[in-house]
C-alpha positions as CSV (number, residue, x, y, z in Angstrom):
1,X,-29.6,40.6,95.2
2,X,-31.6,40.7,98.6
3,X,-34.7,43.2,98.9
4,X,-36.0,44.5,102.2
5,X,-40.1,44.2,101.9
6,X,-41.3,46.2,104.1
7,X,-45.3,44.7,104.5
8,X,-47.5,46.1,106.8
9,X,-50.0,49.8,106.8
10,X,-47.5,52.4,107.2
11,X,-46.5,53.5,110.2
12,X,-45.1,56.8,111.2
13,X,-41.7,55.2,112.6
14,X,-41.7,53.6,109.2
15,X,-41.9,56.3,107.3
16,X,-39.2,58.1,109.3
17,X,-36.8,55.3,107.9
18,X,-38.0,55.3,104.7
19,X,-37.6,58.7,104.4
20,X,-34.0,58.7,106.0
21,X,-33.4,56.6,102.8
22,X,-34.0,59.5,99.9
23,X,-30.7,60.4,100.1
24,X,-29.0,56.8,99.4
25,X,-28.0,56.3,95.7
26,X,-28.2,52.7,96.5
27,X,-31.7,52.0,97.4
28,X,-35.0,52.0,95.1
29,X,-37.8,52.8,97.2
30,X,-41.1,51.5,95.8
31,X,-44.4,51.8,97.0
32,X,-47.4,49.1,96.1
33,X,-50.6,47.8,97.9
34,X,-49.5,44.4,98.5
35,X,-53.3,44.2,98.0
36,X,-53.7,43.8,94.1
37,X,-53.2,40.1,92.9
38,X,-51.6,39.0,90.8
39,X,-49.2,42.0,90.8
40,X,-49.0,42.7,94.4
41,X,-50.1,40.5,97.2
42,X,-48.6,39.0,100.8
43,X,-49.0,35.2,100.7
44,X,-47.7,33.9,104.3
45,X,-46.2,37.1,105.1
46,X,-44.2,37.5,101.9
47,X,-44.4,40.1,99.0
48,X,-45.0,38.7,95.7
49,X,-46.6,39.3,92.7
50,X,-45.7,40.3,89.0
51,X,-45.0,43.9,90.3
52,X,-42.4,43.1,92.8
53,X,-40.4,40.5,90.3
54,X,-40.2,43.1,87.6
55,X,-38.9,45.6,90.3
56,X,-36.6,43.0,91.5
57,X,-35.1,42.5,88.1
58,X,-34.8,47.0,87.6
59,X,-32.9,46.4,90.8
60,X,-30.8,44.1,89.9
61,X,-30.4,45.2,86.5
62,X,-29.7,49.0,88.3
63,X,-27.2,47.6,90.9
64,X,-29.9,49.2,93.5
65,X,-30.9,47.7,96.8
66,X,-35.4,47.6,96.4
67,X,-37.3,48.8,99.7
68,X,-40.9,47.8,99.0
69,X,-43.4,50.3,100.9
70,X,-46.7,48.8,101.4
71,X,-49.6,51.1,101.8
72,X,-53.4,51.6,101.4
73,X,-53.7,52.4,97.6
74,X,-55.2,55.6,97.9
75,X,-52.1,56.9,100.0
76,X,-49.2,55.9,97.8
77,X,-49.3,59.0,95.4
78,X,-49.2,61.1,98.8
79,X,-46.6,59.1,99.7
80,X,-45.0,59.8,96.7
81,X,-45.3,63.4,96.7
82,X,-44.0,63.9,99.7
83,X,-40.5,62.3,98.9
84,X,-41.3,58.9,101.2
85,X,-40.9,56.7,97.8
86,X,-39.1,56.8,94.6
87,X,-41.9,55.3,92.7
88,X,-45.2,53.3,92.8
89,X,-45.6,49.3,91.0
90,X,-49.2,49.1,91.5
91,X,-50.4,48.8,88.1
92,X,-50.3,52.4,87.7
93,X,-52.3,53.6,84.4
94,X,-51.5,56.7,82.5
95,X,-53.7,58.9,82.3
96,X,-53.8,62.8,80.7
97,X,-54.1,64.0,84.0
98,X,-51.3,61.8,85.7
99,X,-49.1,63.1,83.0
100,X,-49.6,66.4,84.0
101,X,-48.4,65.9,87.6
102,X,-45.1,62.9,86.7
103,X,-43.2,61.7,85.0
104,X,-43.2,58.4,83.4
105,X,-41.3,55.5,82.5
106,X,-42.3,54.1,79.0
107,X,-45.3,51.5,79.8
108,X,-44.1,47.8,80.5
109,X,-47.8,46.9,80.5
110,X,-50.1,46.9,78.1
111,X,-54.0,45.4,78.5
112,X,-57.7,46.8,78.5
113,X,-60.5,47.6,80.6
114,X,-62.9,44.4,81.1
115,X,-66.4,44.1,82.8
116,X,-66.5,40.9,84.8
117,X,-70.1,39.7,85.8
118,X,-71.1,36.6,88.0
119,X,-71.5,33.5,85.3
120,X,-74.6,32.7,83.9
121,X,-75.3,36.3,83.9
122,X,-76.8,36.3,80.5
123,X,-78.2,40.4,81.0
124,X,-74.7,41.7,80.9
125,X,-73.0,41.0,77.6
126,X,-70.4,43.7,77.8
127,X,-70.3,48.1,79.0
128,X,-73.1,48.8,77.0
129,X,-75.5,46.8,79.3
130,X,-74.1,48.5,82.3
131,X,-76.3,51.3,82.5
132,X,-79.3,50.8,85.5
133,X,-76.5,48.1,87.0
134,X,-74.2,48.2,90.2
135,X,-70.7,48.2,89.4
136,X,-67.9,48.1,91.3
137,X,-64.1,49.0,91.2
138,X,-61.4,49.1,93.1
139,X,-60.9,52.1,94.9
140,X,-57.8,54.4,93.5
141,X,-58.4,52.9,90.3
142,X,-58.5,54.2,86.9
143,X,-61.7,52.5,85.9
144,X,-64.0,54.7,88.1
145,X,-62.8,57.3,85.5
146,X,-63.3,54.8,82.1
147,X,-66.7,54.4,83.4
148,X,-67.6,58.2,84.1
149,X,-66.8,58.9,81.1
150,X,-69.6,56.6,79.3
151,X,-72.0,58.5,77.7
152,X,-74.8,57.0,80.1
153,X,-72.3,56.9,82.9
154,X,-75.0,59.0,84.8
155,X,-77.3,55.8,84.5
156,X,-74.3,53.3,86.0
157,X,-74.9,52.8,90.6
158,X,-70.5,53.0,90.4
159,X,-69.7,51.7,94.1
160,X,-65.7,51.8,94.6
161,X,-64.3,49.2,96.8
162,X,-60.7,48.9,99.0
163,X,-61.1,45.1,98.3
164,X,-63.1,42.1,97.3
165,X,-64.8,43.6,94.4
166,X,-64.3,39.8,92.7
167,X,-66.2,38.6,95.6
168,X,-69.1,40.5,95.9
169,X,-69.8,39.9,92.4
170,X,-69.9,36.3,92.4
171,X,-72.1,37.1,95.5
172,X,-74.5,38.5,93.5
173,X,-74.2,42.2,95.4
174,X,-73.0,44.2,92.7
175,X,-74.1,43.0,89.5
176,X,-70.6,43.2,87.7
177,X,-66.8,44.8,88.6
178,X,-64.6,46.0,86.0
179,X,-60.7,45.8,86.3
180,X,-58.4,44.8,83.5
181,X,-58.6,41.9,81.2
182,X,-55.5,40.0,82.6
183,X,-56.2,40.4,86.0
184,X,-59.7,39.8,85.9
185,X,-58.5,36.4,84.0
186,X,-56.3,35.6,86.5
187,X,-58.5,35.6,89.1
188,X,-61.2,33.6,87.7
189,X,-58.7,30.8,87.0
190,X,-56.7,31.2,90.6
191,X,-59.6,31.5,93.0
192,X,-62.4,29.3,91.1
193,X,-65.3,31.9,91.3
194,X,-68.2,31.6,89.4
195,X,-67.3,34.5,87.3
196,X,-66.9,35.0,83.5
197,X,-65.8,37.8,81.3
198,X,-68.6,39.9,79.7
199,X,-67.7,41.4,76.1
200,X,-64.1,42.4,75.0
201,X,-62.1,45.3,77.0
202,X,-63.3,48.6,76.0
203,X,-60.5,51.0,77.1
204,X,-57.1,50.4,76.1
205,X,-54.2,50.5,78.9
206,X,-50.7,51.4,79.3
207,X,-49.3,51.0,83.0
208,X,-45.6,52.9,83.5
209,X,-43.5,53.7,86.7
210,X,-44.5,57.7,87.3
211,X,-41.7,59.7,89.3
212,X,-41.8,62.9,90.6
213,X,-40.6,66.0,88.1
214,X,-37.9,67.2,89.9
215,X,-34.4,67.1,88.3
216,X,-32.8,64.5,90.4
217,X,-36.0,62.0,90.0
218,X,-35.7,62.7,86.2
219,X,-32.8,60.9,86.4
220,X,-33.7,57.8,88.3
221,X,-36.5,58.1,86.2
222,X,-34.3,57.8,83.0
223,X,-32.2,55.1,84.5
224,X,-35.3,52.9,85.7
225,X,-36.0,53.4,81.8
226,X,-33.3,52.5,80.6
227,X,-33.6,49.4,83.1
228,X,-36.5,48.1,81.5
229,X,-35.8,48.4,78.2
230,X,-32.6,46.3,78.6
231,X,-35.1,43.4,80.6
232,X,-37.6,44.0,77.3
233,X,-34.4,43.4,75.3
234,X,-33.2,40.4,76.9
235,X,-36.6,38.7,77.5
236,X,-36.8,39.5,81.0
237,X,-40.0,41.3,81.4
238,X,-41.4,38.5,79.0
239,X,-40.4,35.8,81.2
240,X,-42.1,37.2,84.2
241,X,-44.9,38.1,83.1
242,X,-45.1,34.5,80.9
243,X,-44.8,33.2,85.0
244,X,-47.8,35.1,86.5
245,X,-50.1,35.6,83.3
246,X,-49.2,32.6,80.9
247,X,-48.8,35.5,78.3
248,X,-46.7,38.5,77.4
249,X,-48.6,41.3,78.2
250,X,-45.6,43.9,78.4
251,X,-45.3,44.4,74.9
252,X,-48.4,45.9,72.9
């Protein structure tokens, strides 16, 4: 099944068509960075990533045609609020407050929050040696939160980034980053920076598909459910994510 990948900052004229698309039973609108490796990135000018295969497979699975809306990160909730997507794959974590304003799909991703330092740093030995250090995360993300809510988070220089938080690390400009644990792997072995993993994860997360709560996204909602628990069935979602991560990581 072919899927439209719409790449590029969203322009009005784009939204226009996106939005002339809520009312087709036949399309899956799904909004993502295309910014977030390995789950969403362009490589020559085409989407990939873990994200967009496992929304490939719901479509397919769904008999639904996938547009795939590409945004900054910190507009794609708007975006979804407003009607302009069905849903976000951007490693969306739940969260108590997240809860409050969507709905979810059960999580297909589970993993945990890891500090990342520049190697050889022998001063940072997991988050309990963060506090008097610069730390950065990616802007939109979850881990801003984790971290605020330290005990000594008051003591932590937090600096929130749109990109190239890995970077600046192995720079030496922040003194570590924290994303999660499979990502952060990832990356050290796919780009070759002089990074290593300080400690074990320290937050526990499950990423889900969150939907508006309106009656007739409850539904899609339920079906995209009911999507991925047939690709969890049939080794799908285990296959992909083998692919990108050399591990399961949508089971817990």
């Amino acid at each position: 099944m072919s899927s439209r990948v719409l790449v590029a900052a969203v322009l009005s004229g784009a939204l226009a068509i996106a939005g002339s698309a809520q009312a087709q039973d036949d399309v899956l609108r799904v909004g993502m960075s295309g910014s977030y490796f390995p789950f969403t990135f362009v490589e020559r000018d085409t989407l990939k990533g873990f994200e967009v295969e496992v929304m490939q497979a719901v479509g397919e699975e769904l008999g639904l045609e996938v547009d795939f809306v590409t945004a900054n990160f910190s507009g794609l909730f708007g975006m979804l609020e407003s009607g302009r997507i069905d849903t976000i794959a951007n490693q969306i974590t739940i969260t108590e407050e997240r809860e409050v304003k969507y709905l979810f799909t059960e999580p297909y991703v589970y993993d945990g929050a890891q500090v990342v330092v520049r190697a050889g740093n022998e001063e940072i030995e997991g988050v309990e040696d963060l506090k008097g250090k610069r730390v950065a995360v990616n802007l939109g993300s979850n881990y801003e939160q984790l971290l605020r809510e330290l005990p000594y988070a008051d003591e932590i220089d937090i600096r929130t980034y749109d990109s190239n938080i890995e970077q600046d690390t192995a720079l030496g400009r922040v003194d570590a980053f924290v994303m999660d644990r499979v990502s952060a792997s990832q990356v050290i072995q796919e780009r070759s920076l002089p990074l290593q993993l300080a400690g074990e994860p320290f937050s526990s997360i499950r990423n889900a598909l969150p939907f508006r709560d309106t009656e007739a996204d409850r539904a899609l909602r339920d079906r995209v459910d009911e999507a991925l628990a047939t690709l969890r069935e049939n080794g799908t979602l285990a296959s992909i994510s083998e692919r990108w991560f050399g591990t399961d990581i949508t089971r817990p």
